[in-house]
C-alpha positions as CSV (number, residue, x, y, z in Angstrom):
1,X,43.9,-14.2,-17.9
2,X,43.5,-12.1,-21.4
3,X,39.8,-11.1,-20.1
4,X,41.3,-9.9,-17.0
5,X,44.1,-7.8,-18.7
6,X,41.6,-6.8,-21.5
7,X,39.5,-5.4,-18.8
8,X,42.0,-3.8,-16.6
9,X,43.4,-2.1,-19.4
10,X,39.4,-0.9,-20.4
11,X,39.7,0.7,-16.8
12,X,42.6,2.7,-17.1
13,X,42.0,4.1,-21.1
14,X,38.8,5.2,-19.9
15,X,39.2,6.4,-16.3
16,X,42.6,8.4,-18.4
17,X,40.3,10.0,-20.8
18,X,37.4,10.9,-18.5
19,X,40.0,12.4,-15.8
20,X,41.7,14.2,-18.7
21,X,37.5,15.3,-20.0
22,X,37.1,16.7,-16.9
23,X,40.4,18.5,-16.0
24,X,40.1,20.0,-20.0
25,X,36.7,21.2,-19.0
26,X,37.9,22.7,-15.0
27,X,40.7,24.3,-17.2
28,X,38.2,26.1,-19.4
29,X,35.5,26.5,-17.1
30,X,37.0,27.4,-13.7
31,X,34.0,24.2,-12.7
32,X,35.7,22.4,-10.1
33,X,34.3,19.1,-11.8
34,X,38.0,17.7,-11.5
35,X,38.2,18.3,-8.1
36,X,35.1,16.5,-7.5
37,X,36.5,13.4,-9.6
38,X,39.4,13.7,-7.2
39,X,37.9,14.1,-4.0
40,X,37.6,12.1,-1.3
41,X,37.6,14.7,1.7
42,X,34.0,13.0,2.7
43,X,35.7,9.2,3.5
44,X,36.1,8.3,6.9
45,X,39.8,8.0,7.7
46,X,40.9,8.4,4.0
47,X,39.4,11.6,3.5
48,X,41.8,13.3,6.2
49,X,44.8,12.4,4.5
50,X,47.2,14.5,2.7
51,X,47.4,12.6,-0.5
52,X,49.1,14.3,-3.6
53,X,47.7,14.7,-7.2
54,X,49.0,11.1,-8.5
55,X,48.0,9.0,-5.5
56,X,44.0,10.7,-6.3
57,X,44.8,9.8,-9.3
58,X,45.7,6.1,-9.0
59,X,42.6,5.6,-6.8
60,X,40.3,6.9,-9.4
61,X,41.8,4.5,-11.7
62,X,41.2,2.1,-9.0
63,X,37.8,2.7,-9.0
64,X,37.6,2.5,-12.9
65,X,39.0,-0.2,-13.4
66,X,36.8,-2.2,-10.4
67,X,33.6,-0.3,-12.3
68,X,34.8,-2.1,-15.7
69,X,34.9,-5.3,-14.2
70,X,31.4,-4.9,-12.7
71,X,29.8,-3.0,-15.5
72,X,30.8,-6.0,-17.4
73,X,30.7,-9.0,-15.7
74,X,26.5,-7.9,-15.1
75,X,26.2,-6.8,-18.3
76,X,27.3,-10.3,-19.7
77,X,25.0,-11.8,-17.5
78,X,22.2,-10.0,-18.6
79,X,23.1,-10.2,-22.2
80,X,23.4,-6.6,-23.0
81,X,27.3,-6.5,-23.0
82,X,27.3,-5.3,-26.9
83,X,24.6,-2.5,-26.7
84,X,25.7,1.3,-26.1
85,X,22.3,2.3,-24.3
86,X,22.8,0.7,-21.1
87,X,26.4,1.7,-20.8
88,X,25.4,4.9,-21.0
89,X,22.6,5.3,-18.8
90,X,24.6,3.2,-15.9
91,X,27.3,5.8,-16.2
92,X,25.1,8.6,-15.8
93,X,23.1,7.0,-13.2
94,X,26.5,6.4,-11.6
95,X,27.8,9.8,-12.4
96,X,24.4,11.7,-10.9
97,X,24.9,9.5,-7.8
98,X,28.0,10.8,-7.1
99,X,27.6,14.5,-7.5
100,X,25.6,14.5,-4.2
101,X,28.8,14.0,-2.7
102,X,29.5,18.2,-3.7
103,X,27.8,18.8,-0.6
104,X,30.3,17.3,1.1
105,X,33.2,19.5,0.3
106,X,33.6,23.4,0.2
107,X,36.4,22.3,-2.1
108,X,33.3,20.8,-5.7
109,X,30.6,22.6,-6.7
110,X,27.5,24.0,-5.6
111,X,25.0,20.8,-5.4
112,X,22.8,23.5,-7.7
113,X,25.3,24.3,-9.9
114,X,23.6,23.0,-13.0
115,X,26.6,23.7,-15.4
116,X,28.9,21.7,-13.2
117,X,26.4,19.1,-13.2
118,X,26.0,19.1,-17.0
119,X,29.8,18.6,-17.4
120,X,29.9,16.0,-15.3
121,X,27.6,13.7,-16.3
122,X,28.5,14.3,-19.8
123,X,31.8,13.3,-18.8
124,X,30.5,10.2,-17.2
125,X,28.4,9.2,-20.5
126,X,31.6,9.7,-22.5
127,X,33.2,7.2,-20.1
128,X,30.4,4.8,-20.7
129,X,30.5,5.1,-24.7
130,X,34.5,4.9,-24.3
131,X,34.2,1.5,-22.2
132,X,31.4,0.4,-24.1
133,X,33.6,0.7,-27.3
134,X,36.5,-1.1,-25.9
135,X,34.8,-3.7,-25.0
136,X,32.8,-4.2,-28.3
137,X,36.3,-3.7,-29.9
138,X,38.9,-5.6,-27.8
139,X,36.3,-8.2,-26.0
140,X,33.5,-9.3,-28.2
141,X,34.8,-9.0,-31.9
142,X,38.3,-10.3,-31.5
């Protein structure tokens, strides 16, 4: 039960601090790479619902904390749960995955929009180093 709690807790620090990266950077920026965090306008059903700011919110936490649990539980099984690299390449892989979904929406940026894209992937390897780091600190070195 601590494991689960240590890990759900992982999920929403770092899904906080990478929503709060990214909406820092839209403020600056005028890069909708918060919207595109937030969106969901390309899901079947879901995606024609009007949902407000903190329920897009709570189901990108959602999906953090579900990424935690699988980031770790395969990382554990391939004994590599302590080392940075991999947390950070998954999380960009993960990240570069989903910015395809701009062409979905007229709402995210261009799919060329090689700032954008720079911002958010650097937002997703700063999630990786922040999950990585909890987990080093609050899992493996108790």
């Amino acid at each position: 039960m601590k494991l689960f709690i240590k890990l759900f807790s992982i999920g929403i620090i770092s899904g906080l601090l990478l929503g709060g990266f990214l909406m820092l950077i839209e403020g600056f920026t005028g890069k909708t790479v918060y919207v595109l965090l937030m969106n969901i306008d390309y899901f079947p059903v879901v995606g024609s619902w009007e949902i407000d700011a903190i329920t897009e919110f709570a189901l990108h936490l959602m999906v953090s904390i579900l990424l935690v649990f699988v980031i770790y539980f395969l990382f554990s099984k391939w004994n590599i749960v302590t080392r940075l690299i991999p947390y950070i390449l998954m999380n960009a892989l993960i990240g570069g995955m989903l910015y395809i979904t701009t062409k979905l929406s007229e709402r995210t940026p261009a799919i060329d929009d090689i700032v954008a894209l720079i911002y958010w992937i650097s937002g997703h390897i700063l999630y990786g180093i922040i999950v990585w780091f909890l987990v080093v600190k609050l899992i493996v070195k108790k």
